[in-house]
C-alpha angles and dihedrals in degrees: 000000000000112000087232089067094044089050091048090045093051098045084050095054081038088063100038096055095041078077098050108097126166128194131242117276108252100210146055083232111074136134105272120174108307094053087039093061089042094057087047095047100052083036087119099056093036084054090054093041095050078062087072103022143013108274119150112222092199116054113237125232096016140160095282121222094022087044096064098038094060088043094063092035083066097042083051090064087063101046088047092051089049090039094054100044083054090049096047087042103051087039092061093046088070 
C-alpha cells in the first residue's frame, strides 16, 4: 500500500475519532477489564443476536480505558482464530 494512502487513511480515522466523547460512568458499579474481554470475546454472537433483538455488543457507561482494552483483547481471540485457519489452510494447499 502506498504510504499516501496509509497517511490518508490515518488522518481520516484521526478525524473521525477526535469527535468520539464519552461521559463519565454514574455509578461504582461499571464494566472494567474482565467484562470487558468477555464482551469482546462473545462480540460475534452478540453481533448476530442484535439482528433479532436489541442487544448492545459494547457495555455503556463502563470503566473507560480498561474497558476498552479488555474489549479488543477479546476481539483478538477471534481474528487470531480466523487468522490462523487461513494460515493452516493456505499452508496445506502448497
Amino acid at each position: 500500500m502506498k504510504p499516501s494512502r496509509v497517511a490518508t487513511l490515518l488522518v481520516f480515522a484521526l478525524l473521525m475519532c477526535s469527535c468520539a466523547t464519552q461521559p463519565a460512568p454514574g455509578s461504582e458499579d461499571v464494566p472494567g477489564f474482565l467484562l470487558g474481554v468477555w464482551h469482546g470475546f462473545i462480540t460475534l454472537f452478540s453481533l448476530i443476536g442484535s439482528l433479532f433483538r436489541h442487544v448492545r455488543i459494547y457495555a455503556y457507561p463502563n470503566s473507560g480505558f480498561w474497558y476498552d482494552v479488555g474489549f479488543m483483547f477479546g476481539m483478538s481471540v477471534w481474528a487470531t482464530a480466523i487468522g490462523g485457519s487461513r494460515r493452516r489452510r493456505h499452508f496445506h494447499q502448497r
